[in-house]
C-alpha positions, -999 to +999 in steps of 0.1 A: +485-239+590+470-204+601+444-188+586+443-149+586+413-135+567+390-141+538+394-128+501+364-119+481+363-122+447+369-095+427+333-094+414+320-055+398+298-037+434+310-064+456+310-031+482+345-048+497+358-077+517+333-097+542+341-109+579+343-147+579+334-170+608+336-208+590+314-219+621+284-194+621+283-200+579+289-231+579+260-237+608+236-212+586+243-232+553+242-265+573+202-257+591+185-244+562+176-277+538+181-278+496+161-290+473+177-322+455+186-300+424+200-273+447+221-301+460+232-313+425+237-282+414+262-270+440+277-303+442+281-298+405+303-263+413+322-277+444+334-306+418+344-282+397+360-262+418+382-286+438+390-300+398+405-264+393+418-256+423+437-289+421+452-283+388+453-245+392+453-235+423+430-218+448+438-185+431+423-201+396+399-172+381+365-178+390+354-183+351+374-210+350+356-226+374+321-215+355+332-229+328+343-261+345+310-264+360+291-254+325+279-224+343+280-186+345+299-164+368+269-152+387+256-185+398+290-186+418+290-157+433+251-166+437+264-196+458+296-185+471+299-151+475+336-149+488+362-169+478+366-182+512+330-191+511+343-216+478+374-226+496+356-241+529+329-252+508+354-274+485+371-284+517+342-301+535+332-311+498+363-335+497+366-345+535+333-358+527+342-377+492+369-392+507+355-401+537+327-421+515+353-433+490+374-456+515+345-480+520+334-481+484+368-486+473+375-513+495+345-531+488+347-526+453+386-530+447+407-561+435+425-559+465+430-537+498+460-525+489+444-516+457+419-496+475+444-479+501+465-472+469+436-452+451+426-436+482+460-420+485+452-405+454+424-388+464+437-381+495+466-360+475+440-341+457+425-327+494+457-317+503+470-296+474+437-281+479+437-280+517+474-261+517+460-235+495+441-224+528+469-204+545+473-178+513+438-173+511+422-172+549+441-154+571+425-147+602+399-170+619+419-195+637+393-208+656+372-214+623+404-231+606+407-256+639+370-266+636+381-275+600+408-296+611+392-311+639+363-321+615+389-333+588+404-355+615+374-372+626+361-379+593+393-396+576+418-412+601+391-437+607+388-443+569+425-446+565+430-465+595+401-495+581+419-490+547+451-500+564+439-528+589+424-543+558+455-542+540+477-560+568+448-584+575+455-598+539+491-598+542+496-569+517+516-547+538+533-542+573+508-535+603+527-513+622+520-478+606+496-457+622+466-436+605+479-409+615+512-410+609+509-418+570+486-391+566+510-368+580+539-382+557+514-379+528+507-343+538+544-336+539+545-348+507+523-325+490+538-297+501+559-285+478+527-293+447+518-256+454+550-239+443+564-260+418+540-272+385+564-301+378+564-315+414+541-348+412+528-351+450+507-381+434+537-401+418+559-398+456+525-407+477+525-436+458+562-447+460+559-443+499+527-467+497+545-490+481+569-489+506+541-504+528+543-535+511+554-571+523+578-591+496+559-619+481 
């Protein structure tokens, strides 16, 4: 996926579109700490936000997102002055959830599979997200490969312990690589961003059930 250059919102005396560099922002938000109701506040928005773009797309007016969030438009633009700011900021927003969901799932599931299963899930919701990328950054390639370099490290592991679980109890064949079932899960969701009726969840889940051993 390339990325070519970052949209602003169209917000009245925004004075124009701003250069983006994901790794300068992203180091500048990053070093300067919150307060623990900043935090819940703008986890509250990126919640929101991924909820929207999900169901809407990454193009979803930004008062549907305020009103998601039970906010008004300022506070996002307060936050996230350029779309691409919200876009990168939901994307490391859900690396991060589903990073921390693969352990809690698994520990709190009925079964591994269970918990592989319902990962997927989320796993679908970053994607249709993560594919909006390429029609709204267009231009800082090396910022969109730090993404995916960071998106790598923090899930294959996850998937791959969902996985080894999984054969460990006998639930389903130990020969698929992390890696590879991501990709054929992110091939999957593909087509979610042009077509409303297309159900990315509904086909991740009938190639996890492929996965599974006969009982």
């Amino acid at each position: 996926m390339t990325i070519r250059n970052s949209v602003p919102f169209s917000k009245p005396g925004n004075g124009g579109s701003r250069a983006m560099n994901d790794s300068d922002r992203g180091a500048e938000r990053a070093a300067r700490p919150k307060r623990a109701d900043a935090q819940r506040n703008e986890k509250t928005l990126l919640d929101a936000a991924a909820a929207v773009f999900v169901a809407s797309g990454v193009d979803a007016p930004v008062r549907d997102i305020a009103a998601k969030a039970g906010v008004g438009t300022a506070t996002i633009y307060r936050h996230f002055p350029t779309r691409a700011d919200l876009i990168i900021a939901v994307y490391r927003h859900q690396v991060e959830a589903c990073a921390e969901a693969g352990p809690a799932l698994l520990e709190a599931g009925a079964t591994p599979y269970a918990a592989l299963e319902r990962w997927i899930g989320l796993f679908v919701d970053f994607l249709v997200t993560k594919h909006g990328l390429a029609a709204v950054l267009r231009s800082d390639d090396a910022g969109f490969d730090a993404l995916h370099a960071y998106f790598l490290d923090r899930l294959v592991p996850v998937c791959a312990r969902l996985l080894d679980a999984a054969a460990a109890a006998g639930e389903i064949r130990s020969d698929i690589p992390a890696i590879q079932l991501m990709r054929g899960v992110g091939n999957l969701c593909i087509g979610a961003e042009h077509d409303p009726h297309y159900d990315a969840r509904r086909l991740a889940g009938l190639l996890i059930a492929g996965l599974r051993l006969p009982r």
